[in-house]
C-alpha angles and dihedrals in degrees: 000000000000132000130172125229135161095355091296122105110232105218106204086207114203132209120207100209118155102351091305135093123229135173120251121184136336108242120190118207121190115189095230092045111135099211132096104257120117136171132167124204125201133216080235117080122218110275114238095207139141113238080232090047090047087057098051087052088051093056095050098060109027091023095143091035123108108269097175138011119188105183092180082063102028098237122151108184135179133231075245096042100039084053096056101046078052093051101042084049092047089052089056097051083054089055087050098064097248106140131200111291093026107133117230122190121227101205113183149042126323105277144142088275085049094056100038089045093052089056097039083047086056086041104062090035095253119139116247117231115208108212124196109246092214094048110126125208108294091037086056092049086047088058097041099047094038087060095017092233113216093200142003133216115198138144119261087245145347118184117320082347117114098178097188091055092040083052095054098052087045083060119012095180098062108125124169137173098245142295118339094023131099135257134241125216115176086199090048109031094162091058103089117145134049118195112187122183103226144119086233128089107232119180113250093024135106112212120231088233099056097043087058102037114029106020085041086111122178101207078083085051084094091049088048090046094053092042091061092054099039086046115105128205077233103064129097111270111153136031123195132179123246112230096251101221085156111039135313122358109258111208107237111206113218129191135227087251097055095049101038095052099033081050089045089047094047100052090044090059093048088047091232103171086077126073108258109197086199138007112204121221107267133183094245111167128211136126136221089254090059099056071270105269117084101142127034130162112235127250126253092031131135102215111221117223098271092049098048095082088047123107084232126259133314116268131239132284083017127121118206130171133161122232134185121241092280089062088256112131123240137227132276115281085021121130115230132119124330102231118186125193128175147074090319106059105105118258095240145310108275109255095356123103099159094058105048085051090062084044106047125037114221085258105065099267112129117199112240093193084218128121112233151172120205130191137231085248090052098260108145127195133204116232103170139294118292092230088059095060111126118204117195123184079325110313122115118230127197111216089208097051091063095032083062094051095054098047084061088067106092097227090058128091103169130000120183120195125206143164120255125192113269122173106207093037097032079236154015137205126260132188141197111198128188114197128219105257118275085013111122121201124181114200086241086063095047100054089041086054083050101051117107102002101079134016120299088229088055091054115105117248093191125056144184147179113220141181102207138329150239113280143171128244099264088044112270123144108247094224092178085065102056090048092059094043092054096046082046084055105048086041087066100040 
């Protein structure tokens, strides 16, 4: 609710925690303020729908309408078709013994069982666990034991991926008594159920086909029937895994309500219920934590040059600032923490307490850990990761900043800067470098091509020629790694 007074707009700001709403703080937004503080508002309101409920509605109005195409697999599907593959599917979970709440993994590449698994799963109440498809034996163990995953959906294979052999190494002591029927794993006793997508018969594994064709049983039509009305858009739905650049993957729950309004939102800024022919690359900025999407530039905008490097705009019914290192925000054009608070903050980390309290304030604001500058229209950019931050006799150094410089040299492909333990400056900088092919640098020529065009301070001490680097599974560089393996190195020199 909104009032005027005095010529500043009082914000009631909510908090959805636990099914109920609660308020949270009172924020007072003046126009001309110079700080760096933005939030839009929409003349629609958020949606408090189920995934489940968002697809009946979906039926009813666009029932004969095309719902999915594949053209890999050559599927056209309709909004009446897709629900009752879903439903049928969902039916069969039920036969298998899997409740409301129960968490089931989807393991592979995006595909037509993907799709119809994720709604059957929303269906029957159960919590969807995004699993990486390149993930190899001891990532997979990590995801089933952090949300004790009663079952698992994946494909037979997918590239080099070969998902039932990956399985088996991830738990040796599965046994089961032939094929449709579960396994047993005295190390894992809540793991019960493998559905494999696949033409073959496997012991120990329920094929997709016959989940949703013969155990899609209708006495459970009733229960179905009674978890879709005692289902709230506030209950958990979906886990995925953050990327664990610095450390471990922690599994972020999210709600019905996080990911249907930041989809809807999202759909609405990029004007998606129109056909677009073709749909240009474009900087857009989320995390997994914010159900991921926070800025996104509009459709049908021409950028001008000082919001071409931005990662778009924020979107509606979400509230950003920026704040030092003391929780003040900044001004306007200052760099600081990025802070988000709003429908679509996660609702925890699954089984960490600890860490969702050093994520989330008790007022709604999750911390992003990126450095960031936002600007009076709502345009954010992103400088670096707080934890990148490299401070040296003083001086703080933004990995980014120098990362950018020594792309521009011609001999370079990809440069990444980090801090490494020094005991007179605190630190030093470090940096991995990975040359164009057939291109030679010495570390002579690098600091030469340095001097004199930024800051002597910003310039690395450390340097080395690399091949490649340590990445996650979804791509990102493993920084943490780099800098251990630097400060190994000069211990040994």
């Amino acid at each position: 609710m909104a009032t005027i007074c005095e010529s500043k707009i009082a914000l009631i700001v909510f908090r959805r925690q636990n099914r109920s709403i609660v308020a949270c703080s009172s924020v007072f937004h003046r126009k001309s303020s110079h700080l760096s503080y933005y939030h839009q508002t929409s003349k629609e309101p958020l949606t408090y729908q189920t995934i489940s409920q968002m697809v009946s509605a979906a039926v009813t109005k666009y029932g004969n309408r095309e719902a999915l195409v594949d053209c890999t697999q050559g599927v056209r599907l309709t909004f009446e078709e897709a629900n009752k593959r879903a439903e049928n599917f969902a039916l069969g979970l039920l036969e298998l013994g899997f409740k409301p709440n129960d968490r089931i993994g989807i393991w592979g590449p995006n595909s037509v069982q993907w799709y119809i698994a994720s709604l059957a799963a929303s269906k029957a109440g159960l919590i969807i666990v995004d699993i990486n498809p390149g993930y190899q034996s001891s990532e997979l163990l990590y995801c089933i034991q952090a949300v004790k995953l009663k079952g698992i959906i994946m494909d037979e294979t997918f590239k080099t991926q070969h998902y039932l052999n990956i399985l088996n190494q991830a738990v040796p002591d599965l046994t089961n008594s032939g094929p449709n029927t579960p396994v047993k794993s005295a190390t894992l006793p809540y793991f019960t159920h493998v559905i494999v997508n696949s033409s073959q018969k496997h012991d120990g594994v329920y094929r997709f086909q016959d989940i949703e064709h013969e155990y899609s049983n209708k006495k459970h039509h009733s229960s179905l029937l009674d978890i879709d009305k005692q289902c709230q858009a506030d209950d958990g739905c979906l886990i995925q895994f953050t990327s664990g650049t610095t450390g471990s993957p922690k599994a972020a729950l999210l709600s019905h309500f996080n990911v249907v309004n930041n989809g809807l939102l999202a759909a609405k800024r990029q004007n998606l219920n129109k056909m677009w022919l073709l749909i240009c690359q474009q900087q857009v900025y989320g995390m997994t934590e914010t159900s991921p999407v926070t800025f996104l530039h509009p459709a049908e905008n021409e950028l001008s040059a000082n919001k071409a490097h931005t990662v778009g705009k924020v979107l509606e019914h979400t509230e950003v600032k920026v704040v030092d290192s003391e929780n003040r925000m900044v001004p306007l054009g200052q760099q600081g923490e990025l802070l988000v608070r709003g429908y679509c903050n996660m609702l925890r980390y699954w089984g960490n307490e600890e860490k969702t309290k050093e994520m989330i304030s008790e007022d709604g604001w999750l911390r992003t850990g990126d450095q960031f500058v936002l600007t009076e229209d709502g345009f954010g950019q992103v400088v670096g990761r707080l934890k990148d931050l490299i401070i040296r006799g003083g001086e703080n150094i933004y990995p980014g900043e120098v990362e950018d410089f020594l792309t521009n040299h011609p001999d370079i492909l990809e440069a990444y800067v980090y801090g490494v333990r020094d005991e007179r400056m605190g630190e030093e900088i470090g940096a991995s470098i990975r040359l164009q092919d057939n291109c030679s640098l010495s570390e002579a020529d690098l600091r030469e091509y340095c001097k004199g065009k930024i800051s002597h301070f910003k310039v690395p001490r450390y340097i080395e020629f690399v091949q490649d680097f340590p990445k996650t599974t979804s791509g990102k560089i493993r920084k943490f790694i780099l800098k251990e393996n630097m400060e190994k190195r000069l211990m040994n020199v």
